[in-house]
OpenMM code with the backbone's topology and positions (N, CA, C; nanometers):
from openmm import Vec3, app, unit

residues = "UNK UNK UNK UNK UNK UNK UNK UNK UNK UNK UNK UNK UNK UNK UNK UNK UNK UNK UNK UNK UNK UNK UNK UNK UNK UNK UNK UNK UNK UNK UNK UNK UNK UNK UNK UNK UNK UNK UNK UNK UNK UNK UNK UNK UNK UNK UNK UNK UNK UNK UNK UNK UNK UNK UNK UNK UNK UNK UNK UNK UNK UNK UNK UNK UNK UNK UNK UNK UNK UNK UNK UNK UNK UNK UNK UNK UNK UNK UNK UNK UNK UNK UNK UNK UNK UNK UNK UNK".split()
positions = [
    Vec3(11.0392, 11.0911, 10.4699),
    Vec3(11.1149, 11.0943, 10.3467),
    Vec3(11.2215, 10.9859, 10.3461),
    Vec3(11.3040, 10.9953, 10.4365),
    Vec3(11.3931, 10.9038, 10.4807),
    Vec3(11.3781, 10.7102, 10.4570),
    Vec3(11.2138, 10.6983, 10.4917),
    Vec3(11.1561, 10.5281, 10.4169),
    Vec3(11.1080, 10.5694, 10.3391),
    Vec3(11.0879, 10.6293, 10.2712),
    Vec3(11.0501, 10.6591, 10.1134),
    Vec3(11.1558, 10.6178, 10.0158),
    Vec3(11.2478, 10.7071, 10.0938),
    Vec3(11.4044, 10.7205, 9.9630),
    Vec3(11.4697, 10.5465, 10.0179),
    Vec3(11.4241, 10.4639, 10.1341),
    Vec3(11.5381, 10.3866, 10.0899),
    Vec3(11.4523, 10.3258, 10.0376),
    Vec3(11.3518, 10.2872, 10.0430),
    Vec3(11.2235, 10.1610, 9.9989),
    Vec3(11.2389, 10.1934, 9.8269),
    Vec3(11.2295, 10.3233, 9.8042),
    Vec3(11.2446, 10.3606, 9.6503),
    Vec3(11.4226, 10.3293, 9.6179),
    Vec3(11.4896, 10.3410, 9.6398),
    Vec3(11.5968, 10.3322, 9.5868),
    Vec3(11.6618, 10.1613, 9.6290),
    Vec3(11.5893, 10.1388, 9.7293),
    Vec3(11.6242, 9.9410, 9.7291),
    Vec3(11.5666, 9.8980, 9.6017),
    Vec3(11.4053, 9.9293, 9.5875),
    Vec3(11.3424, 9.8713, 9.4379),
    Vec3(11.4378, 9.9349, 9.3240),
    Vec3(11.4766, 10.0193, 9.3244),
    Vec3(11.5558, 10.0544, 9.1768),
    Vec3(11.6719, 10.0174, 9.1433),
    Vec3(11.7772, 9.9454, 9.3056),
    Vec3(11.9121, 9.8952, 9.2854),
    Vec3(11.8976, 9.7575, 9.2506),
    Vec3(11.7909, 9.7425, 9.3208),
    Vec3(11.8029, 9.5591, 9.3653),
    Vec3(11.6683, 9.4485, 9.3134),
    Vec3(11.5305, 9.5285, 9.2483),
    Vec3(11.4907, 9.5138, 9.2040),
    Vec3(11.4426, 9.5024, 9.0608),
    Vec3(11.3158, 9.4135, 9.0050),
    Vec3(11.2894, 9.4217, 8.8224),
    Vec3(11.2516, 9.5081, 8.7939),
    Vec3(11.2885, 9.5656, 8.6970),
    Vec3(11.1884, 9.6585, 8.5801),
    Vec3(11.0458, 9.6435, 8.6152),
    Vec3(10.9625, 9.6963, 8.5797),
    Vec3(10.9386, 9.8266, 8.5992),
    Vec3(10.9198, 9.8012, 8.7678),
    Vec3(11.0022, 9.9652, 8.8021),
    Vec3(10.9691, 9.9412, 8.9871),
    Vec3(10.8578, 10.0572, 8.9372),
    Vec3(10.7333, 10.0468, 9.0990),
    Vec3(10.6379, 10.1053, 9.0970),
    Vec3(10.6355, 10.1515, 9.2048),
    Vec3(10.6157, 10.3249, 9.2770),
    Vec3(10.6153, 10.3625, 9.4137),
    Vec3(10.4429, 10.4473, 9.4125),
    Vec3(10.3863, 10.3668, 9.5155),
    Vec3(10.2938, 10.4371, 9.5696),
    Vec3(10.3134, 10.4943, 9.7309),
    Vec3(10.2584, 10.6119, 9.7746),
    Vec3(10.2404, 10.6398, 9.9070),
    Vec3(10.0819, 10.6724, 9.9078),
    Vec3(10.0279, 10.6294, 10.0239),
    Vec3(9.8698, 10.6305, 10.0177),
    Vec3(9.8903, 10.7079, 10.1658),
    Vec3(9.7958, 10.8283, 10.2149),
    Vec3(9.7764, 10.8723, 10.3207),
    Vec3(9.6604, 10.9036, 10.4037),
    Vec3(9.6411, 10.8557, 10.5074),
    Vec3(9.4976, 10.8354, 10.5611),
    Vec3(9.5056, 10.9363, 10.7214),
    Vec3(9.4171, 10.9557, 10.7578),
    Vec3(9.4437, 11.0212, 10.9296),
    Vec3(9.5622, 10.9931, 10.9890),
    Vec3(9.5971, 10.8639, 10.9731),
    Vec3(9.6952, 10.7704, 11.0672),
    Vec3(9.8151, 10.8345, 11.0433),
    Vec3(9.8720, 10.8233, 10.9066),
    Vec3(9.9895, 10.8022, 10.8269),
    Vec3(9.9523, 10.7740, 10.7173),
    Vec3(10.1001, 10.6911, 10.6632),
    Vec3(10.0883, 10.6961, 10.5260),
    Vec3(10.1360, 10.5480, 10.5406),
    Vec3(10.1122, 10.4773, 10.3728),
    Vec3(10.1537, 10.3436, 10.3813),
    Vec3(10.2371, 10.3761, 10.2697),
    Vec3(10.3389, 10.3613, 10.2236),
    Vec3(10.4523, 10.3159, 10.0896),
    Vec3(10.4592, 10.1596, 10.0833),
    Vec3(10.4209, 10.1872, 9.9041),
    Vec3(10.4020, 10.0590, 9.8700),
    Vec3(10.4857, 10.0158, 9.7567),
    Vec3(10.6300, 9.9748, 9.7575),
    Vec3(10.7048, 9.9511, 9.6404),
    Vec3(10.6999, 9.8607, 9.5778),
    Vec3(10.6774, 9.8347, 9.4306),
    Vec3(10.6510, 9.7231, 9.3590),
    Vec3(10.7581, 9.7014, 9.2864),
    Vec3(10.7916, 9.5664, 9.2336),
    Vec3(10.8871, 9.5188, 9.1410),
    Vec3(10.8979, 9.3978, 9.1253),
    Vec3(10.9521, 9.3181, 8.9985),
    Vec3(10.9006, 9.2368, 8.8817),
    Vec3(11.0505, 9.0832, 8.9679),
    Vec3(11.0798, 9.1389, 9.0395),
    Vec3(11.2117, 9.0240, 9.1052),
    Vec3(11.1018, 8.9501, 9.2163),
    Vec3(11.0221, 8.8945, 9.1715),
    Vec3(10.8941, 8.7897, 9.3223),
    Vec3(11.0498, 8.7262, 9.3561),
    Vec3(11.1724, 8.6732, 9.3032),
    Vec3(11.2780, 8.5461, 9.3593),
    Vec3(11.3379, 8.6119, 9.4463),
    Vec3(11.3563, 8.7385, 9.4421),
    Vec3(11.4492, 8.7924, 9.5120),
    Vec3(11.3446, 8.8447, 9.6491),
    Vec3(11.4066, 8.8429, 9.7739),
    Vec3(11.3347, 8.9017, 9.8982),
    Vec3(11.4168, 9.0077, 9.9392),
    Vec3(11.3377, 9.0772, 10.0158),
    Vec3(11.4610, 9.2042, 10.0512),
    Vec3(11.5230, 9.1406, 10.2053),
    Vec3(11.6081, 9.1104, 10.1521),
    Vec3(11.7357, 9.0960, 10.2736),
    Vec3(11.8196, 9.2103, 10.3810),
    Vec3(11.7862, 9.2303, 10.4831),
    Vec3(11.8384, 9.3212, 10.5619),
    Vec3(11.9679, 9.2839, 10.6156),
    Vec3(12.0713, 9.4015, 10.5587),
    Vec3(12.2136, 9.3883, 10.5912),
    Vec3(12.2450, 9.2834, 10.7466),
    Vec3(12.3725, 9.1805, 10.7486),
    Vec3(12.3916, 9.0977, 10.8544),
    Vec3(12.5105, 9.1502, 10.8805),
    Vec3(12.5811, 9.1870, 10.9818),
    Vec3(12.7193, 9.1813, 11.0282),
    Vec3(12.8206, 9.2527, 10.8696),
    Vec3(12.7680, 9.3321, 10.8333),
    Vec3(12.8170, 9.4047, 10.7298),
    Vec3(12.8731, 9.5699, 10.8074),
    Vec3(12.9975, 9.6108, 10.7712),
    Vec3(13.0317, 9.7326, 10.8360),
    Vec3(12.9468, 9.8575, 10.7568),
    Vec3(12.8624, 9.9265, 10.8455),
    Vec3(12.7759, 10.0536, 10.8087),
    Vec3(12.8599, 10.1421, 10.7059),
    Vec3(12.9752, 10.1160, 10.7111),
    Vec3(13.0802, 10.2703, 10.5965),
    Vec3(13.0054, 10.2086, 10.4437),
    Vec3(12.9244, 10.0372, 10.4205),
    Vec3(12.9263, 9.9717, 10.3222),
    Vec3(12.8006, 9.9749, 10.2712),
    Vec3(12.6968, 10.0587, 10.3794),
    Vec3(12.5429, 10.0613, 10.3523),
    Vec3(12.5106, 9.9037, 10.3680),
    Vec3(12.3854, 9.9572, 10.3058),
    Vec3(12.2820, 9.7986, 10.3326),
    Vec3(12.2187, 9.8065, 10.4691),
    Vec3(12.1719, 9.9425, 10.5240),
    Vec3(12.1222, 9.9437, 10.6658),
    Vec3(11.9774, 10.0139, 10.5919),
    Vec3(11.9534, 10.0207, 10.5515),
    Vec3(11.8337, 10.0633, 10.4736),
    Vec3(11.7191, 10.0195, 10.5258),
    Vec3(11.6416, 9.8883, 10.5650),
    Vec3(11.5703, 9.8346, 10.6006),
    Vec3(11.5984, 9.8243, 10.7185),
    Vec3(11.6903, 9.8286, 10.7695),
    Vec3(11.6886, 9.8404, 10.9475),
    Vec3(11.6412, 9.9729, 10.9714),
    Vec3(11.6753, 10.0570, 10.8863),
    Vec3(11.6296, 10.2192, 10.9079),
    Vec3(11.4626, 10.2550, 10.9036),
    Vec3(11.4367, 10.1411, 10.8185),
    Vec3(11.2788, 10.1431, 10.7768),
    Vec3(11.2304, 10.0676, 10.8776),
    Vec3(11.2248, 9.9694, 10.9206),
    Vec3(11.2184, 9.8759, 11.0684),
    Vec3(11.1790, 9.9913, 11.1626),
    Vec3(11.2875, 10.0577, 11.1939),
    Vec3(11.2856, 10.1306, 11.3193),
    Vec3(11.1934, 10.2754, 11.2935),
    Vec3(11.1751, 10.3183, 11.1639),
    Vec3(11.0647, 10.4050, 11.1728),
    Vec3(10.8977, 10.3655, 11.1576),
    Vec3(10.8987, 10.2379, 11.0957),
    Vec3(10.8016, 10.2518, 11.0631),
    Vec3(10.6704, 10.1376, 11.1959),
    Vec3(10.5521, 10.1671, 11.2063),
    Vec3(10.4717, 10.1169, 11.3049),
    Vec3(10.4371, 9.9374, 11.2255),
    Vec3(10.4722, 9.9214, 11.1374),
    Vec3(10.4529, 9.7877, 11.0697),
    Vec3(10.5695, 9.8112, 10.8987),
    Vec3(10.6307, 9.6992, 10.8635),
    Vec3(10.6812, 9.6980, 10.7885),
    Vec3(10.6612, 9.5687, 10.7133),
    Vec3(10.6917, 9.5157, 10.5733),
    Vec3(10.7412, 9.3662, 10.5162),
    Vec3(10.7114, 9.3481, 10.3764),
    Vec3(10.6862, 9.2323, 10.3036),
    Vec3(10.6781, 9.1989, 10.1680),
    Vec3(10.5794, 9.1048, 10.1714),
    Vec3(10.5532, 9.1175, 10.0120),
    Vec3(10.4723, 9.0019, 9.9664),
    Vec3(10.4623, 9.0037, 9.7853),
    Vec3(10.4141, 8.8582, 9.7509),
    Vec3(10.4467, 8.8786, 9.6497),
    Vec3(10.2181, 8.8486, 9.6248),
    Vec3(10.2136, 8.9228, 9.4791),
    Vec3(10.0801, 8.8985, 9.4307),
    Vec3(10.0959, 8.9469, 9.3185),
    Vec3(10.0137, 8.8675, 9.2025),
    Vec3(10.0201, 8.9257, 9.0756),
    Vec3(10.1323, 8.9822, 8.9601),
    Vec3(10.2389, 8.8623, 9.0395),
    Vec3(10.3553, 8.8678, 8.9574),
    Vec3(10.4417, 9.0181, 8.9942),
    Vec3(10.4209, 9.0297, 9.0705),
    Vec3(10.5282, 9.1585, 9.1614),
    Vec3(10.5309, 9.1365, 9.3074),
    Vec3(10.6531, 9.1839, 9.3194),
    Vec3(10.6595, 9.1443, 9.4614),
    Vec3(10.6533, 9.2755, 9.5444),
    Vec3(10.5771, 9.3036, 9.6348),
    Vec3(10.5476, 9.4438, 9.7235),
    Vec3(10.6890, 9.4433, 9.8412),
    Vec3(10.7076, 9.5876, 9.8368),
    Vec3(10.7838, 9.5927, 10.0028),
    Vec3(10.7513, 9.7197, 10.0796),
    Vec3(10.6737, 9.6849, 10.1465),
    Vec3(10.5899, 9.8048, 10.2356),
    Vec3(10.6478, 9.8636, 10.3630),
    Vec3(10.6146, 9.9795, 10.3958),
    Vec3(10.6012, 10.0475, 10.5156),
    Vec3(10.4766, 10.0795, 10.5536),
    Vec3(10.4450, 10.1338, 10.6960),
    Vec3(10.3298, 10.1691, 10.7039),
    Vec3(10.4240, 10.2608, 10.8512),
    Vec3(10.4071, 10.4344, 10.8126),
    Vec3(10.4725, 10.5059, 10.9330),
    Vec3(10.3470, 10.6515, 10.9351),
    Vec3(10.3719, 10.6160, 11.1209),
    Vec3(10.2168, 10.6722, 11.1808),
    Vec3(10.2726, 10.8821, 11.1887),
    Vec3(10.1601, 10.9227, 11.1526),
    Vec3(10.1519, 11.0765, 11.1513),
    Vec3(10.2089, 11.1329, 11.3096),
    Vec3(10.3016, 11.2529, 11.2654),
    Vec3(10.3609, 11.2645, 11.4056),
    Vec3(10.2172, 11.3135, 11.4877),
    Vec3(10.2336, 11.3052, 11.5873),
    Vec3(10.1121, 11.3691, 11.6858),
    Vec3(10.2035, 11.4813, 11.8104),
    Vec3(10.1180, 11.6012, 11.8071),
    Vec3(10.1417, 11.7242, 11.8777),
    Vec3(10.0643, 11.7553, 12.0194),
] * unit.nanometer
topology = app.Topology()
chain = topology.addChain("A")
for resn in residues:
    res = topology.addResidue(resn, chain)
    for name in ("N", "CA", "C"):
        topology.addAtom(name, app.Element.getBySymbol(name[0]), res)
């Protein structure tokens, strides 16, 4: 939930109209796939910024997820996770 809500709420602060959230889930995990209409803008992960100020969002997604990043196609630019099913 936790890379869901920031991946969704980075596309809705910092991204274009219309943002688009998919989660797709397979054996593995799941992949979240956020879309939005800003291809100029890249998602920038907070630098030497004090945590009371946020912007750790993508470091948070980094560290959960088994592959993370962007791309742009078809006039939107994607910012993905891909985080693996817990195993028991």
């Amino acid at each position: 939930m936790l890379a869901f809500e920031e991946l969704t709420s980075n596309g809705l602060r910092h991204g274009g109209r219309p943002v688009h959230v998919s989660v797709t889930a397979d054996a593995h995990g799941w992949l979240i796939d956020v879309t939005d209409s800003s291809v100029d803008r890249p998602p920038t992960p907070a630098v030497d910024r004090d945590p009371a100020h946020g912007g750790l969002g993508l470091h948070l997604v980094a560290r959960l997820s088994t592959g993370h990043g962007w791309f742009v196609q078809g006039g939107r630019k994607h910012v993905w996770a891909c985080l693996a099913r817990a195993t028991r």
